[in-house]
N, C-alpha and C positions, 0 to 999 in steps of 0.2 A: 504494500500500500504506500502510495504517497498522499499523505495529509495532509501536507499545506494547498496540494493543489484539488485535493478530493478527489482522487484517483484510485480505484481499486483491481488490480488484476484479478481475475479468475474467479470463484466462487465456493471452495471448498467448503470441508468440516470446520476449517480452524475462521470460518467467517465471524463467530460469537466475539471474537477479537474485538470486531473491527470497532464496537461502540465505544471502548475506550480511547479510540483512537481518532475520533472524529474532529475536527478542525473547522469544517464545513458548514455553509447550508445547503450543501447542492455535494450528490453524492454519485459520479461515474464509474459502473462496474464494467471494464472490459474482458468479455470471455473472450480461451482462445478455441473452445470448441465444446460441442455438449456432454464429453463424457462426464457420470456419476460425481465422479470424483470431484468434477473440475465448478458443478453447479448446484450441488445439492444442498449448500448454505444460504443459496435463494430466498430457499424456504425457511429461514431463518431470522427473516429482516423483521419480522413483529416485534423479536427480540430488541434488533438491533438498535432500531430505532424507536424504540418506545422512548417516551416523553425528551423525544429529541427533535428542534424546529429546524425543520427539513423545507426547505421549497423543492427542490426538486430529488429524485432518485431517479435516473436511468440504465436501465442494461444496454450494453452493446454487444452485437455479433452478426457474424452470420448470420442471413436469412434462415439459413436450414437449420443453424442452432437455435436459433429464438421460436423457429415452430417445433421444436422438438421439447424447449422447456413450456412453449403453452400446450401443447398438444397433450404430452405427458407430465413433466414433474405437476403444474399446474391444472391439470386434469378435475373435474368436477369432483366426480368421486373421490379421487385423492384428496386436493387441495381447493376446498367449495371456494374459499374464498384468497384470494391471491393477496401478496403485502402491497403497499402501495407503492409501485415502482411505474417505467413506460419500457418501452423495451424501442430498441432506434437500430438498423442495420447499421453496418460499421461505413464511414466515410473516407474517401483516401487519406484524410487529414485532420483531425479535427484539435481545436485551438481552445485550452481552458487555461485561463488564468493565462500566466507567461511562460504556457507548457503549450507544445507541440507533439501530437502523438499519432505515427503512422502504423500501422500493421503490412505485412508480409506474410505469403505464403508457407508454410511448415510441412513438410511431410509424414504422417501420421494414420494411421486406418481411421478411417470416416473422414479425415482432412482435420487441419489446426491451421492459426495461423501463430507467427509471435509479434511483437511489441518494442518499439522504441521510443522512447520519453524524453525528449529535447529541451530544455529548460533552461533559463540564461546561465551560462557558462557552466553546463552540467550535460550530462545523457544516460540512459539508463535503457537496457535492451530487455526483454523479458521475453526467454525464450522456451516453452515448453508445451507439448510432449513432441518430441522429434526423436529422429538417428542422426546423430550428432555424425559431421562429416566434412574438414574443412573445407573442399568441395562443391557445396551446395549452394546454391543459388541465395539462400538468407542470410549467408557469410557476408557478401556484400552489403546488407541491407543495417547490418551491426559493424560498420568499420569506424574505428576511433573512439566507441562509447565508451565514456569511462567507468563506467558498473556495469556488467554483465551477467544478470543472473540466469544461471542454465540447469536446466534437467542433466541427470545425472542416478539414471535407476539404478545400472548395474555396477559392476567393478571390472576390470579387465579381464578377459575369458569367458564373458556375455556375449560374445555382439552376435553368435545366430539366435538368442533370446533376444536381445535387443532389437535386431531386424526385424524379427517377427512380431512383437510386439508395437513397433515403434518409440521405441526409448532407448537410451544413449549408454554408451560405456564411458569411463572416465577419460581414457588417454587421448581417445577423438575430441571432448568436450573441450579439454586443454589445447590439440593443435589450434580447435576450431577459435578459440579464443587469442593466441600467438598468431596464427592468421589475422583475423582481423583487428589484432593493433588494441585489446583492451585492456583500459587502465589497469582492474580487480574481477576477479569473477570469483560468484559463489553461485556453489555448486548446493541445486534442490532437487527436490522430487527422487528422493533416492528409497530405495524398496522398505517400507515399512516392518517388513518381515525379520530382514538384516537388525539388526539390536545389538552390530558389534560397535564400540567407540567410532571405530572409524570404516565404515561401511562400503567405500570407495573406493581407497586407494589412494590417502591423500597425496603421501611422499611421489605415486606416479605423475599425479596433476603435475604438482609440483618442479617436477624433473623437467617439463615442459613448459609449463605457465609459472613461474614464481609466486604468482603475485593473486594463489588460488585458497580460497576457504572457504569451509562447510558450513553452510546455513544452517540456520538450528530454530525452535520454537520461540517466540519475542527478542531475535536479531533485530537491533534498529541500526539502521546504514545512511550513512550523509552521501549524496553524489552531489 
């Protein structure tokens, strides 16, 4: 999340957060696609915002994610009565506050896209779920950001899970980041499952990217 500008990536579980972190009266969620995982804090916003002076709440995405959260998560039978958000398909650019934020395409089963945040003399890239690959076409679209935060499921001696899944090994997430030139990257989204200290491989980023660390539960990050 960035809070001074009311900016919110994605929609998880850990959305319950975000009410202490509110800055705003005007509250933009950008997803990067509809999976579970990524939206199911949606449903959550009665929470979030109760006895909070909101003018506006907006979802962004895809057309094909935003009918898939009314269709289902927001479902009659499920959820009769929906939080008070709008829901806006994604624009090639759109301008809040003294922040500039474009999306790109991501490759991922059912499609994703990521996120870059342009802010006066700052930037922040928000890339996740992909197969990280320095290679790819999104690499361009994150050159010179100085935060990069990246997915990062497996650890090295994943990548025919990762391919098939669509989610990243460590060592690619690091070239992909030495490619394009970024200040810091921290590495997210990594297998819940895993419960070791260091579930990655940090020393491998490392070996590649210096200037790499592991995101963790209430990380606050200055870019």
């Amino acid at each position: 999340m960035a809070p001074e500008a009311g900016i919110l990536f994605d929609a998880g579980t850990g959305l319950f957060r975000a009410r202490d972190l509110l800055q705003t009266t005007t509250l933009d969620i950008f997803l990067t696609h509809a999976h579970l995982d990524h939206i199911v804090g949606l449903t959550f916003l009665y929470d979030v915002l109760y006895d909070k002076e909101m003018e506006r709440v907006t979802v962004h995405g895809r057309p094909e994610t935003l009918h898939a959260i009314e269709t289902h998560l927001f479902s009659q039978p499920l959820f009769p009565v929906a939080p008070p958000f709008e829901m806006r398909p994604l624009a090639d650019a759109v301008q809040l506050a003294d922040f500039t934020l474009r999306h790109f395409p991501l490759k991922h089963p059912g499609g994703a896209v990521g996120y870059r945040l342009d802010g006066p003399g700052s930037s922040l890239a928000y890339v996740t779920d992909t197969t990280a690959n320095e290679e790819e076409p999104y690499v361009r679209e994150i050159e010179d950001v100085d935060l990069l935060v990246h997915e990062c499921y497996f650890p090295d001696g994943w990548e025919d899970r990762a391919e098939l899944t669509g989610h990243s090994c460590t060592s690619p997430v690091a070239r992909v980041a030495r490619r394009a030139r970024a200040g810091r990257l921290v590495l997210v989204h990594m297998n819940p499952l895993n419960e070791e200290q260091d579930p990655i491989g940090l020393d491998a980023a490392r070996s590649i990217f210096p200037a790499t660390e592991i995101g963790y539960d209430g990380l606050e990050l200055e870019f």
